[in-house]
C-alpha positions as CSV (number, residue, x, y, z in Angstrom):
1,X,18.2,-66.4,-69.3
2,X,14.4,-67.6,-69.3
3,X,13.9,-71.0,-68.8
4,X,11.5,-73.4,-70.6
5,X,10.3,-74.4,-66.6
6,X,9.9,-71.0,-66.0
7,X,7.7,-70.1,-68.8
8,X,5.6,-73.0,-67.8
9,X,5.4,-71.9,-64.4
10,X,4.3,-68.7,-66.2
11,X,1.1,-70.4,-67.4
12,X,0.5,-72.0,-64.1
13,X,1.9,-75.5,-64.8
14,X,4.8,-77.2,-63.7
15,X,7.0,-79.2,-65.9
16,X,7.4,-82.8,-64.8
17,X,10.6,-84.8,-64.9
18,X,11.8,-86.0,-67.7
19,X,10.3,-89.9,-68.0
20,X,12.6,-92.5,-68.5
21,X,12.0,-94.8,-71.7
22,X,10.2,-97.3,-71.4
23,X,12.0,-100.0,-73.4
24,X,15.3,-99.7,-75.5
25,X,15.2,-96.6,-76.9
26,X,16.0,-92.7,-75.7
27,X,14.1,-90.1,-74.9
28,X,15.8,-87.9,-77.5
29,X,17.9,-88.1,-80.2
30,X,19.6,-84.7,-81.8
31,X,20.6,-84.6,-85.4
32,X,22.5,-81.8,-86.8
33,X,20.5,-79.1,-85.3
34,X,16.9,-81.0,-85.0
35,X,15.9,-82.9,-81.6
36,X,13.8,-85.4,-82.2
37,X,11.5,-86.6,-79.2
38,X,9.8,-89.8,-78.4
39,X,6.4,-90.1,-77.8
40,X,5.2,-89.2,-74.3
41,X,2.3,-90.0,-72.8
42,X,-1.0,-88.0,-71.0
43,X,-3.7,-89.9,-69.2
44,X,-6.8,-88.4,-68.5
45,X,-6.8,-87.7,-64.9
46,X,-10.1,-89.1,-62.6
47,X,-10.4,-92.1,-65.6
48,X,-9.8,-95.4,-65.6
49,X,-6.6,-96.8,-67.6
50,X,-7.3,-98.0,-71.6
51,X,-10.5,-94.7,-71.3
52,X,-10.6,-93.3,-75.1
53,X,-11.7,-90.1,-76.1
54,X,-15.3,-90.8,-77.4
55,X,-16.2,-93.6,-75.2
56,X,-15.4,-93.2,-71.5
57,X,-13.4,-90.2,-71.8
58,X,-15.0,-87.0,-72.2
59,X,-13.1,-83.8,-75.1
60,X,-12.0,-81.8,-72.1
61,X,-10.3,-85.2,-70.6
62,X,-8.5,-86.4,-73.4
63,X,-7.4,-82.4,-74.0
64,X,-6.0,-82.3,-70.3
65,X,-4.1,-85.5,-71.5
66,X,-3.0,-83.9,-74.4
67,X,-1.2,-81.3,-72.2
68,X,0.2,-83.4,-69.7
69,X,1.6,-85.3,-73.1
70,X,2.9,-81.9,-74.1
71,X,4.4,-81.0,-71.3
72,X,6.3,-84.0,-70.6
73,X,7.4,-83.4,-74.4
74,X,8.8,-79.7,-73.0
75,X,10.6,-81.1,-70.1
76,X,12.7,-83.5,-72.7
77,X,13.2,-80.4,-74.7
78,X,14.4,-78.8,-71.7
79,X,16.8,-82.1,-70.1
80,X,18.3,-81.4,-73.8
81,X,19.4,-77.9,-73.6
82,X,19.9,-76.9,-70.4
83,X,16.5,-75.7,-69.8
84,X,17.0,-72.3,-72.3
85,X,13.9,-71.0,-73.9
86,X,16.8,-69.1,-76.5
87,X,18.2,-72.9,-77.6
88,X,14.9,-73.7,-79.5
89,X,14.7,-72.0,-82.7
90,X,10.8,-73.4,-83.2
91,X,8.8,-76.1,-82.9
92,X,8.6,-77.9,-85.9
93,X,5.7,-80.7,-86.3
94,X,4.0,-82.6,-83.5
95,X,2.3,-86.2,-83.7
96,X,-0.3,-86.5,-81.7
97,X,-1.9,-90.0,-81.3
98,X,-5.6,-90.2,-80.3
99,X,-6.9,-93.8,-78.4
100,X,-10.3,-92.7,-79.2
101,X,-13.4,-94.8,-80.8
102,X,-13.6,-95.1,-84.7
103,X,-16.2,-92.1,-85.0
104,X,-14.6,-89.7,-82.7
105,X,-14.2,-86.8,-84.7
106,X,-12.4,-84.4,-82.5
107,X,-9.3,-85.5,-82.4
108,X,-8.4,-81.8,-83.4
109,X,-9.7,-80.1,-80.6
110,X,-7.6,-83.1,-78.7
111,X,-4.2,-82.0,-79.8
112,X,-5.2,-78.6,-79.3
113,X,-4.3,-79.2,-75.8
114,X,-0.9,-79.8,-76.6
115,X,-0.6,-76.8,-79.6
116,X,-1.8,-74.3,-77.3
117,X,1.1,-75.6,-74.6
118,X,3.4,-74.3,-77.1
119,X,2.4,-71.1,-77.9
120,X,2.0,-70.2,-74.7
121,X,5.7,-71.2,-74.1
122,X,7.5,-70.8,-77.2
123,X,5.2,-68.3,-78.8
124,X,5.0,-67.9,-82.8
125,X,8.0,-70.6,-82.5
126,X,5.7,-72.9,-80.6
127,X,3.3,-73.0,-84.1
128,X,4.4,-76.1,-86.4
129,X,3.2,-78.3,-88.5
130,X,0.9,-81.3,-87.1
131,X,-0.6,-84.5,-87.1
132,X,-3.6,-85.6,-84.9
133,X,-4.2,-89.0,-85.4
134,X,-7.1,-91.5,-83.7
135,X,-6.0,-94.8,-82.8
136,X,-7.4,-98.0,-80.9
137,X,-4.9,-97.9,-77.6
138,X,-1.5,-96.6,-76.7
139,X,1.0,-97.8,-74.3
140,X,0.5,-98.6,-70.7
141,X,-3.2,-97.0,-71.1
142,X,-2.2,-93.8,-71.8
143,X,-5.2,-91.5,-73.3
144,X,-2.9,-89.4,-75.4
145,X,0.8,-89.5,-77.1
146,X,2.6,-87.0,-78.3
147,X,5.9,-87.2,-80.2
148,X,8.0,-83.9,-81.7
149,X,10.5,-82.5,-84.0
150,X,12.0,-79.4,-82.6
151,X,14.3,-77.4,-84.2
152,X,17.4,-75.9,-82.2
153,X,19.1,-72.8,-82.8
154,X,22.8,-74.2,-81.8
């Protein structure tokens, strides 16, 4: 059995323990056979906190965040099923939330960070339908936020 940490280690990451919520709410929420997972947060690493894309932080920072969202996504996936690669059917839809100025206009290539997480990891199950969206500030300072909708195959 291949493991959703061990397919991250693949790519040379490490998947992070699962963060707590931050207020009154959980991590995940399964209906039926779709897991539903609340936002997680990236910061851009070397910036200060409240830095958005198009300001203080530079495309590659806010992408880095974007991963570090998307991987703390994957280890909520994983605390849900036991860690198995095989109990995700696919990925279905990301939100990814931007802070970024108005006229930032790569909040694509942001998200892309987290859409290229994955594919590497999930593969053609790890391509979905997404959102990237730009917005003035997130919670606690964070430079990116990424929510999911993931489908599983039990």
């Amino acid at each position: 059995m291949t493991t959703i940490a061990q397919k991250v280690a693949e790519i040379s990451r490490e998947l992070p323990e699962p963060a707590r919520p931050a207020g009154n709410y959980v991590p995940a929420a399964r209906v039926g056979n779709l897991l539903f997972i609340a936002g997680q947060i990236g910061k851009a690493e070397g910036a200060a906190p409240s830095a958005r894309a198009g300001a203080e932080l530079s495309l590659d920072q806010a992408r880095k965040a974007a991963e570090e969202a998307g991987l703390s996504v994957l280890a909520q996936i994983a605390a849900a099923t036991s860690g198995k690669v095989s109990a995700v059917r696919r990925i279905v839809r990301l939100g990814v939330f931007v802070a970024s100025t108005p006229d930032f206009g790569q909040r694509a290539e942001v998200a892309n960070g987290a859409s290229d997480l994955m594919a590497a990891v999930f593969g053609d199950k790890g391509r979905y339908a997404r959102a990237a969206v730009g917005v003035a500030a997130l919670p606690r300072g964070a430079a990116v936020e990424v929510e999911a909708i993931v489908e599983l195959a039990e």
